[in-house]
C-alpha atoms as one frame of an Amber mdcrd trajectory, in Angstrom:
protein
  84.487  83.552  59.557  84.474  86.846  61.320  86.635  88.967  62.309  87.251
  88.372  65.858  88.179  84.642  64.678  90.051  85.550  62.133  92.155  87.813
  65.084  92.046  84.863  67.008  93.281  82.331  64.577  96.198  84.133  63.271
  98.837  84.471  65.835 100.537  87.253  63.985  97.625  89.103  63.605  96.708
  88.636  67.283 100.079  89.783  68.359 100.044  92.795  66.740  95.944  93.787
  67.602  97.029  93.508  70.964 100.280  95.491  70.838  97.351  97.949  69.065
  95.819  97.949  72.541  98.438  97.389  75.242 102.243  98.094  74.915 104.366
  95.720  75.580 105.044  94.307  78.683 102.118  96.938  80.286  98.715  96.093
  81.799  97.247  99.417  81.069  95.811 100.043  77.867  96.629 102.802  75.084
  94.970 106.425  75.531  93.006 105.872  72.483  91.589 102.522  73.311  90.260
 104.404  76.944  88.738 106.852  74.982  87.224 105.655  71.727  86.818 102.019
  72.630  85.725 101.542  76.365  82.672 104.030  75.945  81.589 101.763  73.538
  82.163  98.534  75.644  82.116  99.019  79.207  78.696 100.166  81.503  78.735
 103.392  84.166  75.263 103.886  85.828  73.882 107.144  86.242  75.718 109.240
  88.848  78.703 106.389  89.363  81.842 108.255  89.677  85.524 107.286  88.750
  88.100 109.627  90.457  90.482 111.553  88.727  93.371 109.068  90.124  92.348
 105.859  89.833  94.122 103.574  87.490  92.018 102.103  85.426  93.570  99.158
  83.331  90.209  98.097  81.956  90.331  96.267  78.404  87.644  96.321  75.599
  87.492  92.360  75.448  86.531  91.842  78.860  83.352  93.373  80.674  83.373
  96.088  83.448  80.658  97.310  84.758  79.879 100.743  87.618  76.520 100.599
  89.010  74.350 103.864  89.564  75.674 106.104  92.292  78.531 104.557  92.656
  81.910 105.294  93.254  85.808 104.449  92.584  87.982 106.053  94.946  91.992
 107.588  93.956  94.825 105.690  93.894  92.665 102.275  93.184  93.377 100.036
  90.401  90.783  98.190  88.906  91.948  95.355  85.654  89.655  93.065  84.137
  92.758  91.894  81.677  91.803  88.441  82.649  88.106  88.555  84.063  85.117
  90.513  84.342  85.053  93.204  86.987  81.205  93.726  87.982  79.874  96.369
  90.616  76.786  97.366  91.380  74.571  99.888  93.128  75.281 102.523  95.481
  78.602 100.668  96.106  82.367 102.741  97.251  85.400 101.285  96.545  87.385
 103.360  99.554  90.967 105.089  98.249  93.758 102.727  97.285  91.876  99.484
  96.339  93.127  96.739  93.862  90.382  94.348  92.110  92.006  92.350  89.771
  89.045  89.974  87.436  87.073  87.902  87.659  85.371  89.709  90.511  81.978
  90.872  91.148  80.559  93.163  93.831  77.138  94.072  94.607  74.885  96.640
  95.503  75.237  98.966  99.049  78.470  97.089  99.564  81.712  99.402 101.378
  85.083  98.523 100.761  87.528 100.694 103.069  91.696 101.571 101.997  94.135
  99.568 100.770  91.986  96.469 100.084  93.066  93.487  96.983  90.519  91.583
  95.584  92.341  89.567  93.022  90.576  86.559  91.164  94.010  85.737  89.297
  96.837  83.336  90.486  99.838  82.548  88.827 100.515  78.660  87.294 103.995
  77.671  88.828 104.190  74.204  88.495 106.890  74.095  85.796 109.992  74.308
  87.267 111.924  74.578  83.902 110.232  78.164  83.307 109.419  81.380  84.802
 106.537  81.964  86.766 106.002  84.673  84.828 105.892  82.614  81.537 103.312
  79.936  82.816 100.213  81.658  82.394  97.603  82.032  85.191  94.515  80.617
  86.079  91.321  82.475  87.520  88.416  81.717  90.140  85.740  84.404  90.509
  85.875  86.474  93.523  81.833  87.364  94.664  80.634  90.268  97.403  77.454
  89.866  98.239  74.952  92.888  98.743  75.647  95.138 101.907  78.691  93.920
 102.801  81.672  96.351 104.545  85.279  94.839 104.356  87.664  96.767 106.353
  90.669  98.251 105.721  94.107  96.341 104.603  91.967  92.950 103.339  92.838
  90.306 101.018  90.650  88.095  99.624  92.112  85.677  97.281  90.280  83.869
  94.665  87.525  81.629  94.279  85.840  83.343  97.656  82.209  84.505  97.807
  81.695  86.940 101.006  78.052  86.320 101.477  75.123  89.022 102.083  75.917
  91.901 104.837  78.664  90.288 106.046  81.708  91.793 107.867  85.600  91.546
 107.478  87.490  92.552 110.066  90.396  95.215 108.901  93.490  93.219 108.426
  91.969  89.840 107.356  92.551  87.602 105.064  90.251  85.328 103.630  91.040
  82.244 101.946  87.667  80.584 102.383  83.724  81.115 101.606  81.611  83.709
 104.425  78.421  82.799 105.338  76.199  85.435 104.990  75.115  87.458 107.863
  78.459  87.075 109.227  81.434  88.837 111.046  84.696  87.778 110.464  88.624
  88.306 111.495  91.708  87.721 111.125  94.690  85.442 108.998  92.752  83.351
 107.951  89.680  84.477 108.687  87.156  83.024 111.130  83.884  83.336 111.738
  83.452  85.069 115.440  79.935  86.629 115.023  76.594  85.539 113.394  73.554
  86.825 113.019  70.552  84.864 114.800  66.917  85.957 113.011  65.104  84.130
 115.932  66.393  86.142 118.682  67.181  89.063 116.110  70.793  89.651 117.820
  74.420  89.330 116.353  75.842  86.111 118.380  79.274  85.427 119.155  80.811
  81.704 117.495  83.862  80.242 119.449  86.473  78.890 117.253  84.702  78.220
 114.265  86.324  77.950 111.192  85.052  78.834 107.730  83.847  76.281 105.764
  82.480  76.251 101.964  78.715  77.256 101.281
């Protein structure tokens, strides 16, 4: 048996590795574990960047990944404490962001200020407990390739935003984007789609997203 099982097996044990790694009742992990264990763990492209300011609550059991020439802005919190956080290519993540795992971005893709991306919900179903003290559950969050999502988002999980797409400041999307789309508002709706026949951005009336 290896080690990790062995961690795994022995709630004790377990416990105390991750008291080792996070203090208690914290999401961001110990100085030491930032930097003698993520080097070792997590991927940064050549010439990705990762301001000064940004809170980085990234854990050595879970993968995160910075694509080349990419960039983190300050004040944004990224935590893959439950799921992978992925991002690729020539991709900014504008100043005061929050991804919370499982997500995954792509390449060329802008995300303005103050924008969540959180693939974690809370279980509540038990009314004898906490919310708190019910776990959660996860459902990836996916940006396709060249997308921009304007400022003050939310995109909850289990969406994929397709290929250079469009979110409309101020939106928030509960449901999948099509690619080559332009969307607004709470929830979102499609308003704008782009035709390659007449190779022009045409408006939709009323039309719901739907799951593709």
């Amino acid at each position: 048996m290896g080690l990790v099982n062995k961690i795994k097996e022995n709630q004790k044990i377990k416990s105390f590795t991750y008291w080792l790694i996070v203090p208690k009742n914290q999401a961001r992990p110990r100085r030491w574990v930032k930097w003698f264990l993520n080097p070792f763990y997590h991927k940064k492209g050549r010439g990705a960047t990762i301001c000064r300011q940004t809170r980085m609550d990234v854990l050595p059991w879970s993968t995160f990944e910075l694509g080349a020439d990419s960039t983190i802005e300050d004040f944004t919190t990224v935590n893959n404490g439950v799921g992978a956080v992925k991002i690729g290519d020539r991709t900014r993540i504008g100043l005061g962001n929050t991804l919370i795992g499982p997500v995954t971005i792509g390449d060329d893709v802008r995300l303005a200020q103050n924008i969540v991306l959180s693939g974690l919900n809370h279980n509540y179903e038990d009314v004898s407990k906490p919310i708190h003290a019910q776990g959660v559950s996860t459902a990836p969050i996916v940006v396709e390739d060249e997308t921009w999502i304007g400022a003050n988002t939310v995109v909850v999980a289990g969406v994929t935003i397709g290929k250079h797409s469009i979110v409309a400041g101020g939106s928030v999307v509960t449901k999948d984007v099509p690619p080559y789309s332009v969307v607004v508002g709470n929830p979102a709706r499609v308003v704008k789609t782009y035709n390659p026949n007449s190779g022009e951005w045409e408006r939709v009336i009323k039309k719901n997203l739907v799951a593709v």
